[in-house]
C-alpha positions as a Markdown table, in Angstrom:
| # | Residue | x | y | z |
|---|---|---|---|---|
| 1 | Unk | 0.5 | 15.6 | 22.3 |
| 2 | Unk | -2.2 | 17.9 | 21.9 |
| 3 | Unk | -4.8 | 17.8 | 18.8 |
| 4 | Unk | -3.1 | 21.1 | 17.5 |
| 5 | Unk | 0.3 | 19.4 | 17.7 |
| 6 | Unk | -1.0 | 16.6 | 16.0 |
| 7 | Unk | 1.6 | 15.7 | 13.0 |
| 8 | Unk | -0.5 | 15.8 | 9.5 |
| 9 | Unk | 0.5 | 13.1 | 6.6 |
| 10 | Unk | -0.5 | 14.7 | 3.0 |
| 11 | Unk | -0.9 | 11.6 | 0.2 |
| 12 | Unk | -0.5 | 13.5 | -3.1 |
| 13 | Unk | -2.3 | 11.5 | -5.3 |
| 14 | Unk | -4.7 | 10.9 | -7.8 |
| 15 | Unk | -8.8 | 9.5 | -8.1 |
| 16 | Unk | -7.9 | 6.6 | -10.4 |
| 17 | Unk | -4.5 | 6.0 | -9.4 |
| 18 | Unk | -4.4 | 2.2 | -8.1 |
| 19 | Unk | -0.4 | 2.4 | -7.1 |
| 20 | Unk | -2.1 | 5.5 | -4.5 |
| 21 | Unk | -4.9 | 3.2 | -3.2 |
| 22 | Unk | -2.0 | 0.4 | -2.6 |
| 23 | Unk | 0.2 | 3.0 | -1.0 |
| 24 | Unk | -2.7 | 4.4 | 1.6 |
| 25 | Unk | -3.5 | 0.8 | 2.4 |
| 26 | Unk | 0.2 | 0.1 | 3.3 |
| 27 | Unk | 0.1 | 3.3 | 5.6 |
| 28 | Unk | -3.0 | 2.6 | 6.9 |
| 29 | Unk | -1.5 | -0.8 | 8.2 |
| 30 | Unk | 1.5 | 1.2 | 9.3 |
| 31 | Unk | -0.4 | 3.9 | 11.4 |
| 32 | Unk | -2.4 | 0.9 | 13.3 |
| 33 | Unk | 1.1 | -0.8 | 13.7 |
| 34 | Unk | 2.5 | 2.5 | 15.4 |
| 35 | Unk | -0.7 | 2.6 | 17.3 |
| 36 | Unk | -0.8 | -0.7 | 18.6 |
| 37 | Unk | 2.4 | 0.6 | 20.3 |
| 38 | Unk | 1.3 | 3.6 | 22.0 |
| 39 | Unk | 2.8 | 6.2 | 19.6 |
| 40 | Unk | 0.7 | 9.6 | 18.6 |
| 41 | Unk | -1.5 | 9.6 | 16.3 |
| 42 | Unk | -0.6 | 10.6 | 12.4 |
| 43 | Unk | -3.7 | 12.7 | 10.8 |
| 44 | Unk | -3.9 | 11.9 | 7.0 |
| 45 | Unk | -4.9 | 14.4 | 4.2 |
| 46 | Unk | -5.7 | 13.7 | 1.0 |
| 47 | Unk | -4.2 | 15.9 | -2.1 |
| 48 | Unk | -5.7 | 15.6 | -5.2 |
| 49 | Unk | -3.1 | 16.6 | -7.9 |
| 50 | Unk | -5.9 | 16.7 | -10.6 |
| 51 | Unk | -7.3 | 19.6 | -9.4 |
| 52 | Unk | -4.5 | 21.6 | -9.6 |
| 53 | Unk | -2.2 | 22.4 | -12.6 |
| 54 | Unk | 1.3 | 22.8 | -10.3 |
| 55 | Unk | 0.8 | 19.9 | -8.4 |
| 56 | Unk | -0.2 | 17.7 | -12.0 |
| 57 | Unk | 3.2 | 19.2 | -13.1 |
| 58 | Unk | 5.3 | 18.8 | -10.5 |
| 59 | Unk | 3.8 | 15.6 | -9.0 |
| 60 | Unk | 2.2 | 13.7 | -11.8 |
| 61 | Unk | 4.7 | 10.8 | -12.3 |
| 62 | Unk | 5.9 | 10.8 | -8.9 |
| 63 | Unk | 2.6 | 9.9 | -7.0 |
| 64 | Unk | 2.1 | 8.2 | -4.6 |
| 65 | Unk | 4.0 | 10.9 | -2.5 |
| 66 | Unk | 3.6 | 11.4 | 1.0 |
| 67 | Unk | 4.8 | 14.7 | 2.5 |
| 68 | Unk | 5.3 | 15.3 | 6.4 |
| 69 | Unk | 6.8 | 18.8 | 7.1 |
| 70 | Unk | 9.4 | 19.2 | 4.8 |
| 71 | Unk | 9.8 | 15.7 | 4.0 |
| 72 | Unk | 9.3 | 14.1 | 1.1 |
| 73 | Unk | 8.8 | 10.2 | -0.3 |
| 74 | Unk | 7.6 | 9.8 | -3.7 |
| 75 | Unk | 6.5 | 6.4 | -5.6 |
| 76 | Unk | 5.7 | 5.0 | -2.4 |
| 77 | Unk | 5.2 | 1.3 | -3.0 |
| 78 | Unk | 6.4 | -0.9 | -0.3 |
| 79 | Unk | 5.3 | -1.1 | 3.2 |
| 80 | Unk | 9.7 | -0.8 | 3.9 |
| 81 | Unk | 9.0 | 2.4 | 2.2 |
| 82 | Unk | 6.4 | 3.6 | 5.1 |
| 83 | Unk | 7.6 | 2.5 | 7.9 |
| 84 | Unk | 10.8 | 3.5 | 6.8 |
| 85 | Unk | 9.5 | 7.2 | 5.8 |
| 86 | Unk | 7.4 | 7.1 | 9.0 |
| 87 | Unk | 10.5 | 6.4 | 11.2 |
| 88 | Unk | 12.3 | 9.6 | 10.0 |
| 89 | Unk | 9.5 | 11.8 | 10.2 |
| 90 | Unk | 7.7 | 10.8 | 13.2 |
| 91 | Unk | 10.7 | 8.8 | 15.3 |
| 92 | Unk | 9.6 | 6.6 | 18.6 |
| 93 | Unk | 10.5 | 8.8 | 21.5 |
């Protein structure tokens, strides 16, 4: 896979928001779990809702949310949650 094929993770979240700091840690665990086993890597980017009115509306009590493509997982909370969010959007070849 090539750097501009790489497949980009977006964390909507908020600065303050300890349910999004638990969620990244779970992914973070996640990503070195899928690395361990030779799958490509997952960039991460960070959205900060607060800094945008739409996203505070339309993602405020749904954070953590983590968006690949068109998918979509929101109140991410349990490492089940990741991998299993993981597995649809980014499957083992």
């Amino acid at each position: 896979m090539t750097d501009a094929a790489r497949m980009t993770l977006q964390i909507y979240r908020r600065p303050g928001c300890h349910l999004c700091d638990d969620a990244e840690l779970l992914l973070r665990d996640e990503l070195a779990q899928r690395a361990r086993a030779g799958l490509p890597p997952i960039e991460v980017q960070h959205v900060d809702i607060s800094a945008d009115q739409e996203l505070e509306a339309r993602y405020r009590r749904r954070i953590p949310v983590f968006v690949i493509g068109e998918l979509e997982s929101e109140l991410v909370t349990s490492s089940r949650q990741v991998r299993e969010f993981l597995e649809q959007a980014a499957p083992s070849p």
